[in-house]
C-alpha positions as CSV (number, residue, x, y, z in Angstrom):
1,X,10.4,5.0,-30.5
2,X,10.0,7.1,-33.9
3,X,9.6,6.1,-37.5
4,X,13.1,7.7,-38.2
5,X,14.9,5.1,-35.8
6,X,13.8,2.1,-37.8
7,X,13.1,3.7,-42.0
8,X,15.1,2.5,-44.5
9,X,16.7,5.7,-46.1
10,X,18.0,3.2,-48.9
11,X,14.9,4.0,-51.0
12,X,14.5,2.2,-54.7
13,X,12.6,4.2,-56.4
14,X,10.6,4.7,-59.9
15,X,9.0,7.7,-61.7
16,X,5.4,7.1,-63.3
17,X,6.9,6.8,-67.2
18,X,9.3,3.7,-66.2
19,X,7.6,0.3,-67.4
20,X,6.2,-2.9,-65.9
21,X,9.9,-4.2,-67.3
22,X,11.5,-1.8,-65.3
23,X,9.7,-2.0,-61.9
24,X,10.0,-6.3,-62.2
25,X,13.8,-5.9,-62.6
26,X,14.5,-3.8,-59.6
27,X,12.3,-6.1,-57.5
28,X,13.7,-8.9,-58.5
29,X,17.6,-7.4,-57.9
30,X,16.9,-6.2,-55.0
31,X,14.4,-8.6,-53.5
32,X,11.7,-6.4,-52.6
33,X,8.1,-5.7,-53.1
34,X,7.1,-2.2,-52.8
35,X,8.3,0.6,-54.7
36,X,7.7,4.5,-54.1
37,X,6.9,6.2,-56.7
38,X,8.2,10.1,-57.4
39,X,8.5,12.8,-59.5
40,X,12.0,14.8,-60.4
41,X,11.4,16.8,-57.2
42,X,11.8,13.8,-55.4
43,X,7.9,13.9,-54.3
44,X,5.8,10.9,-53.8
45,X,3.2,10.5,-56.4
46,X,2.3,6.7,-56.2
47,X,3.2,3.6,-54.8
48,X,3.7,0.2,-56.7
49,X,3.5,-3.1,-54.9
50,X,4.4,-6.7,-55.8
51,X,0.7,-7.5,-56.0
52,X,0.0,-4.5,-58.4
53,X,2.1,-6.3,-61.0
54,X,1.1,-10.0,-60.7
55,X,-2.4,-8.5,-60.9
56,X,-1.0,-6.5,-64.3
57,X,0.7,-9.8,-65.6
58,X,-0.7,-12.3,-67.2
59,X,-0.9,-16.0,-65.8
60,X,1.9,-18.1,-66.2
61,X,-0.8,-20.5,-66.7
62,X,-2.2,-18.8,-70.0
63,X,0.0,-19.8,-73.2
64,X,-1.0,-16.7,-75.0
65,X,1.0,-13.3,-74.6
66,X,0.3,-9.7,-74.1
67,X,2.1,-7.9,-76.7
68,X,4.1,-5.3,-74.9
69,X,2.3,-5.2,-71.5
70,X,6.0,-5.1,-70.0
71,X,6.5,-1.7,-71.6
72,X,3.6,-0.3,-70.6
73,X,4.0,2.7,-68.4
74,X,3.5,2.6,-64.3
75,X,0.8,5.8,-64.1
76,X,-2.1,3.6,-64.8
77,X,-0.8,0.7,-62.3
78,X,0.3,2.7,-59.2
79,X,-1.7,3.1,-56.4
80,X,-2.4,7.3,-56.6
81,X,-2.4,9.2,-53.0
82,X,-1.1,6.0,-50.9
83,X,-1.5,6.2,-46.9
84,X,2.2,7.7,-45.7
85,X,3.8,8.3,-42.1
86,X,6.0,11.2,-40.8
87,X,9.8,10.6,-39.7
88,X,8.0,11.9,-36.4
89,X,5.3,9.5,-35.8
90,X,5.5,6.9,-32.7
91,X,6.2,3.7,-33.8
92,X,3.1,1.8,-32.1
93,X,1.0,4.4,-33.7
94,X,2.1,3.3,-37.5
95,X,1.9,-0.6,-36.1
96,X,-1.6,0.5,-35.6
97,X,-2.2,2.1,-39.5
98,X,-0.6,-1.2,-40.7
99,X,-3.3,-3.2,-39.2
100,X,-6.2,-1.2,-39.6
101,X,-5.7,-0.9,-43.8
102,X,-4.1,-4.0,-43.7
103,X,-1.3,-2.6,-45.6
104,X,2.7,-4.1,-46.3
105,X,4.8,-0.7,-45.9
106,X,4.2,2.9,-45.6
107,X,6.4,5.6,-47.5
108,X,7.5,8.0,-45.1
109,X,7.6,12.0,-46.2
110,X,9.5,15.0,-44.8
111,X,8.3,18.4,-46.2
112,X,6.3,16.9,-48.8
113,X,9.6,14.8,-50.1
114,X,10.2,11.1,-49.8
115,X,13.0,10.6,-47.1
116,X,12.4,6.7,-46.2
117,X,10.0,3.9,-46.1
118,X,8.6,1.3,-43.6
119,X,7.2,-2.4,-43.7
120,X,5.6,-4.7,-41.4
121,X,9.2,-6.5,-41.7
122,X,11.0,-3.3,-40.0
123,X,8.1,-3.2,-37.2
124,X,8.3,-6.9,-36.2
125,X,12.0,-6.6,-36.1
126,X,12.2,-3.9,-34.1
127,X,9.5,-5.6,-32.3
128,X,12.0,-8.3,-31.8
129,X,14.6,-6.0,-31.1
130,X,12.7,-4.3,-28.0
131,X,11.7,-7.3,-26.5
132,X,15.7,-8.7,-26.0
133,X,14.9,-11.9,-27.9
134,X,17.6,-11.7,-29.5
135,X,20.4,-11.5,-27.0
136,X,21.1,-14.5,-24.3
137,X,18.2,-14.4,-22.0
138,X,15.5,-16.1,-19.9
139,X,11.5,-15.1,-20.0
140,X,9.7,-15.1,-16.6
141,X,5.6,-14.5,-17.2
142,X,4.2,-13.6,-13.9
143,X,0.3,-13.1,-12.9
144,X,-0.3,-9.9,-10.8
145,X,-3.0,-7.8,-9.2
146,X,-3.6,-4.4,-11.6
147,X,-2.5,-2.5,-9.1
148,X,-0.1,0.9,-8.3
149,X,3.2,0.1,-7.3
150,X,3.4,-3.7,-8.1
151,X,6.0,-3.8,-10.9
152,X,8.4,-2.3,-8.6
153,X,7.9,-5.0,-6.0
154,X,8.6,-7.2,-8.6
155,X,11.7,-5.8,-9.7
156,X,13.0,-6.2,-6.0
157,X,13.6,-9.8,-6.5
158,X,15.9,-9.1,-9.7
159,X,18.0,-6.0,-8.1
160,X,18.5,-8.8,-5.0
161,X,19.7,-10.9,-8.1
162,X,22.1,-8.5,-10.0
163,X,19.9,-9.8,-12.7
164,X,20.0,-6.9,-16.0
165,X,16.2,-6.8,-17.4
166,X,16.3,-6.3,-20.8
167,X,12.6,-5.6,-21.2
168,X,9.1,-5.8,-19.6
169,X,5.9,-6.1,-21.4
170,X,2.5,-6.3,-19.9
171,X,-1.1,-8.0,-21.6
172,X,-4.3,-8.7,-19.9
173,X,-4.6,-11.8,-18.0
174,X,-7.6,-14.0,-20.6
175,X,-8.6,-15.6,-17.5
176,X,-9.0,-13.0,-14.6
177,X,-9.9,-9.7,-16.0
178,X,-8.5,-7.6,-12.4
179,X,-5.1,-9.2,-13.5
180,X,-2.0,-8.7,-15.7
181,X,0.6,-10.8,-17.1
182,X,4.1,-9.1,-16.9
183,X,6.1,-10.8,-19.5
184,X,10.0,-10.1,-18.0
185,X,13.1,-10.4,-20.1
186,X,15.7,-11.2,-17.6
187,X,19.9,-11.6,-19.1
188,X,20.4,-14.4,-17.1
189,X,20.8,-18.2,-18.4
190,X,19.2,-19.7,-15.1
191,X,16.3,-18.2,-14.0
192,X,15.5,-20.7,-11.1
193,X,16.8,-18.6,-8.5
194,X,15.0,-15.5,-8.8
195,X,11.8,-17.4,-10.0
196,X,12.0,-19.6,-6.4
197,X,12.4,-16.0,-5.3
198,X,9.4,-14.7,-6.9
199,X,7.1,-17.5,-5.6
200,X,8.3,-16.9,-1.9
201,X,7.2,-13.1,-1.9
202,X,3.9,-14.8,-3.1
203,X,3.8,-13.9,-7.0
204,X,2.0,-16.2,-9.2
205,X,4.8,-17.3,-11.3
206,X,3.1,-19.0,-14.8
207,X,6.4,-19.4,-16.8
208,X,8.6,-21.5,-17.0
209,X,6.5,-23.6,-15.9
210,X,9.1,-27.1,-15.8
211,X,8.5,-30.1,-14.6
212,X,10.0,-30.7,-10.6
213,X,8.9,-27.0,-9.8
214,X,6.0,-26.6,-7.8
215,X,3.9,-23.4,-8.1
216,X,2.3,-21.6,-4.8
């Protein structure tokens, strides 16, 4: 999946001469908390965050008052040459940027022009999204040996149950380090019949694990 399946294209942007006044009131409208910043040419220049300004404001706590701190202009505040992504990028990739600067969005630049931006809201939706956990479903977790050819012996026990599987994920197994867990998104409401399937080829079926159901 590419950064240009999951950008907002609705950008809200500023140029470096609007005001602290000015970038507060668009958050605030518009409930967000980052905010490209660009030039007339529509090129990125500087990005403003919601933590920029409440380190720019004053406490709420303090009684006394900066005179005209919310006119001041947004050059001296913005975070210059900010970390961007390409339309083009792989999804997982820019997952990976977010966590490694430990960063809330990432403006995304065509051709040296703003064209959308991304935050680690729009990742863990589409997260969400790619997993099926948001349609009518059932999660089987199943232990297996790392091993060629074993997912498709496990997905002979859902084609035998006309079962549509909406996604398949696979982590290490903590416990046994020549294992994997495959993490199956099945759309069915009653999994029992393909998970007392499962067990009789002999896979090691860890969820559900409910109570009257007795694992190999």
């Amino acid at each position: 999946m590419l950064i240009e399946e999951i950008m907002k294209t609705k950008i809200f942007t500023l140029k470096s001469d609007n005001t602290i006044k000015d970038a507060l009131r668009i958050m605030r409208a518009n409930k967000i908390r980052h905010l490209p910043i660009v030039n007339d040419e529509n090129n990125l220049v500087g990005l403003l965050t919601e933590r920029d300004l409440k380190n720019a404001l004053p406490s709420p706590l303090v009684k006394k008052t900066v005179e005209n701190i919310y006119e001041q202009n947004l050059e001296k505040l913005m975070i210059t040459n900010p970390i961007v992504c390409h339309p083009l990028d792989f999804v997982e990739e820019t997952a990976l940027i977010f966590y490694e600067n430990r960063i809330g969005c990432l403006p995304v630049v065509s051709g040296g022009k703003l064209v959308g931006i991304v935050t680690t809201n729009d990742l863990l939706y589409t997260y969400i999204e790619i997993t099926g956990a948001t349609r009518p479903s059932s999660q089987i977790e199943i232990r297996v040996n790392d091993q060629a050819g074993t997912l498709h012996d496990v997905t002979k026990v859902f084609t035998k149950h006309h079962a549509s599987i909406l996604s398949v994920l696979v982590y290490p197994d903590s416990q046994h380090e020549e294992k994997r867990i495959l993490s199956i998104r099945v759309k069915v409401m009653n999994p029992l019949p393909i998970i007392d399937d499962l067990r009789k080829e002999g896979f090691d079926v860890l969820w559900p694990n409910m109570p009257g159901i007795n694992r190999l």
